[in-house]
Structures are given as C-alpha cells and as structure tokens.
C-alpha positions in Angstrom: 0.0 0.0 0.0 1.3 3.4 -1.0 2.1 5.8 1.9 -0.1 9.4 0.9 2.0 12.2 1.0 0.7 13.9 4.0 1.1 10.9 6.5 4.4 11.6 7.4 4.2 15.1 8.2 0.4 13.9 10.0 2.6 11.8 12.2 5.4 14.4 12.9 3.3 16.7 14.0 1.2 13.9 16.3 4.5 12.7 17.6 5.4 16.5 18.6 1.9 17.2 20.2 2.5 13.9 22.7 5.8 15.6 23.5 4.4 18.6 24.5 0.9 17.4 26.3 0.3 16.8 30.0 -0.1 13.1 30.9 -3.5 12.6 31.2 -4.3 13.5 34.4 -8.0 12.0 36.5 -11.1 13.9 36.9 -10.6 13.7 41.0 -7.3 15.2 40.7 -8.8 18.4 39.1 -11.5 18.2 41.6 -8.9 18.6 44.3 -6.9 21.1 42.7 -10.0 23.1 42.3 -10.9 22.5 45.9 -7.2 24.0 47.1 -7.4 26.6 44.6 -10.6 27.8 45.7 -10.0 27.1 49.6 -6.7 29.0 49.6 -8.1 31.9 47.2 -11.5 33.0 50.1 -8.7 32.5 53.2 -6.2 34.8 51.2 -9.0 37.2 50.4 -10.6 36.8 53.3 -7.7 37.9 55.1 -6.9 40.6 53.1 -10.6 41.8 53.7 -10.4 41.4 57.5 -6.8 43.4 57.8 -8.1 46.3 55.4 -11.0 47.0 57.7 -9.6 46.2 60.6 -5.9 48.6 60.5 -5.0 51.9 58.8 -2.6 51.6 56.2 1.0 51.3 57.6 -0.1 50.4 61.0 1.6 47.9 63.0 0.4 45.6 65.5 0.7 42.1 67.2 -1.8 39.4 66.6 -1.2 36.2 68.8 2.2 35.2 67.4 1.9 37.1 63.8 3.6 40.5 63.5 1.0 42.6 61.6 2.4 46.0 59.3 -0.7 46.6 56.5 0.7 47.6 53.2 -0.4 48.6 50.1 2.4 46.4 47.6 1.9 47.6 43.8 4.5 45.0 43.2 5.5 41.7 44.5 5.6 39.8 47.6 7.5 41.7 50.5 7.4 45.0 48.5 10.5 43.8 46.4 10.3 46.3 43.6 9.0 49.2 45.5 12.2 48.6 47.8 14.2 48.6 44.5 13.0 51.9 43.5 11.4 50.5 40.6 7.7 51.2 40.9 8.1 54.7 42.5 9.3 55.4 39.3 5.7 54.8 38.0 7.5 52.3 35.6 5.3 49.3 36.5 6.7 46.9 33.2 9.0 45.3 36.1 6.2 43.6 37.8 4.6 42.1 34.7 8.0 40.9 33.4 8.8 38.8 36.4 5.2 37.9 36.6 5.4 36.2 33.7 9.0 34.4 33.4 7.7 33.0 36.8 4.9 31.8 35.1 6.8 30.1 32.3 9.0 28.4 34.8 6.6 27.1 37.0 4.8 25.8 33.5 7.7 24.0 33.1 8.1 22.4 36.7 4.3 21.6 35.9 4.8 19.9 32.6 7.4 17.9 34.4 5.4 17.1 37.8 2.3 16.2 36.2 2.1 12.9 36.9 3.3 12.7 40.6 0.2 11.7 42.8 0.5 14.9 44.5 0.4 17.2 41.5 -2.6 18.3 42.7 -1.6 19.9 45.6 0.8 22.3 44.4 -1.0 23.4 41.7 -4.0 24.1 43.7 -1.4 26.6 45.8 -0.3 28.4 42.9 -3.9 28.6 41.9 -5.4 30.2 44.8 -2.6 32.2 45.3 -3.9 34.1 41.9 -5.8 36.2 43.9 -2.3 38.4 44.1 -3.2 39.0 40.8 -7.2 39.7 40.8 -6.4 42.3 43.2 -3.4 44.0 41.5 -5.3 44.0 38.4 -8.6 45.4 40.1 -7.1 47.8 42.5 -3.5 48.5 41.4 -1.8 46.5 44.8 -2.2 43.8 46.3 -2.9 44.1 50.4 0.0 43.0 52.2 -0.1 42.3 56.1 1.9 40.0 57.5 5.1 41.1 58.6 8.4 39.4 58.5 10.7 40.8 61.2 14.1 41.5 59.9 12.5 42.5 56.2 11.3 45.7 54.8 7.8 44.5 53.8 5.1 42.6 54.2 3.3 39.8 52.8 0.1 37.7 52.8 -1.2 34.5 52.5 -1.2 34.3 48.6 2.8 34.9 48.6 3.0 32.1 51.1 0.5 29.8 49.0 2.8 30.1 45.7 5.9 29.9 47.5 5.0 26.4 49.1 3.7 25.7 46.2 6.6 26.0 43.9 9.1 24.6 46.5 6.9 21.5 46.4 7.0 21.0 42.3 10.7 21.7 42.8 10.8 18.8 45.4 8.5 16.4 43.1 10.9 17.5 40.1 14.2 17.0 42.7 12.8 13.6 44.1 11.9 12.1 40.5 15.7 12.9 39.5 16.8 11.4 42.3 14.8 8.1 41.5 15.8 8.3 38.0 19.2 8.4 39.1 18.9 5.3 41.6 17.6 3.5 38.8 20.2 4.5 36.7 23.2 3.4 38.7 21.1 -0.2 39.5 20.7 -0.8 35.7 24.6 -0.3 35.6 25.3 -2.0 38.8 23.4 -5.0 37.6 24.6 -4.7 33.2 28.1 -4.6 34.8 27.8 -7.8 36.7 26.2 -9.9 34.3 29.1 -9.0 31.9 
C-alpha cells in the first residue's frame, strides 16, 4: 500500500503534540486542585478583607504570634520592587516581566510534575494564590499584612500559598531525579555484573 504524501508530516506533527501534552491527568485530581485553589483563594482574600477594615494603612500591630504591618504592595511579595525603586518610578513593566517568566518556569516544573500523585496539591497553591493577581489587576496593589521581622515588607497569605507551592513542584521535580538516578546506577550496577 502506497504511503499518501501527508502521513508523514500527520505523524510528525502527532509525535510532537504527545511531547508537548500533559499526561492525562483524572477527573478527581482536578476536583482537588480546584478544591485548594478555591480554599486558599476565600482565606487569602478573606484575610486581606479582614486586615483592610480592621488597620490603617502602615499600622503595625501584634496578633497572637503574627507580626501585623498593613501595606499597600503595587509590586510583588515583601514589596520587592518598591524597595528597588522601581515602581516609585511609576515604571510598573518590572512587575509584569517577572510575573510572567515565573509563570513560564513554574509551566515547566508543571509539565514535568504532572504525573506525581500529588500534583494536585501544588497546583492548587499556585492557583489560589492568583488572587495576588485579581487584586493587582482590580485595584493597582495587592494588600499586604503579614510582617516578617528583619524584612522591609510585608506579605500575605497568597505569597505564602505560591511559595509552598513552587518549592513543592521543585521537590517532586528533585525527588523524580533522584529516583531516575537510583535507577540509573542499578541498571549499571546489575549490566556490569552480568558481563
């Protein structure tokens, strides 16, 4: 049978697609991720909420064991940029740069942790820590109240979210190398003694 002259480039470009698509990942997974998303986006708002009507802007106080210093943060976690100089500059392009190369990194970390078990989990993080975003977007900062003694800034529970989860893609990523690794120096452990 003669081969049609589009099959092979019909099969290139299938073979590129599976290199670039998720694993396929279970309904309950996204159910879950949706879940954290959504559980970690009403506590980070929520929060945000309750220290905007609850302190003046650059007021510091003590809550239980949490140092509280309410900021308004037109940049990134802990003020980073405003400490820079950057935004009081009014140049805001800064912000949206490192926005989105974090964004294409964690993409990758998520292309490669996709089919951990936990995947879930960390995405959900990042997910409801969006709400950095909704706010910048909607009010021009983001609402910033938890302060971390020996820093400038402040934070909140969105910065927090993301952080943990991108340090735990970064561990699934680190502990999947690992196991490659082990498996790697078996297969030579046991092709070397068979030879």
């Amino acid at each position: 049978m003669e081969e049609e002259v589009g099959e092979p480039r019909a099969r290139a470009l299938q073979a590129v697609g599976r290199g670039l698509a998720l694993p396929k990942v279970r309904g309950s997974v996204w159910i879950k991720t949706a879940a954290v998303a959504l559980f970690v986006l009403c506590l980070d708002l929520g929060t945000k909420a309750l220290a905007a009507s609850s302190y003046e802007l650059a007021e510091k106080d003590h809550f239980f064991f949490l140092s509280i210093l309410h900021l308004q943060n037109p940049g990134i976690s802990l003020g980073v940029f405003t400490q820079l100089g950057v935004l009081d500059n009014g140049l805001h392009l800064p912000v949206y740069a490192f926005v989105i190369v974090g964004a294409l990194a964690s993409i990758s970390l998520l292309f490669r942790a996709a089919d951990s078990p936990l995947f879930w989990l960390p995405v959900g993080l990042i997910l409801g820590g969006l709400g950095n975003v909704l706010e910048l977007l909607y009010h021009g900062y983001g609402t910033d109240f938890l302060y971390i003694p020996g820093l400038e800034g402040s934070a909140n529970l969105a910065d927090f979210a993301i952080f943990l989860g991108l340090a735990l893609l970064l561990a699934i990523d680190l502990a999947k190398a690992v196991a490659r690794l082990a498996k790697r120096n078996k297969d030579v452990a046991t092709g070397s003694s068979l030879g």
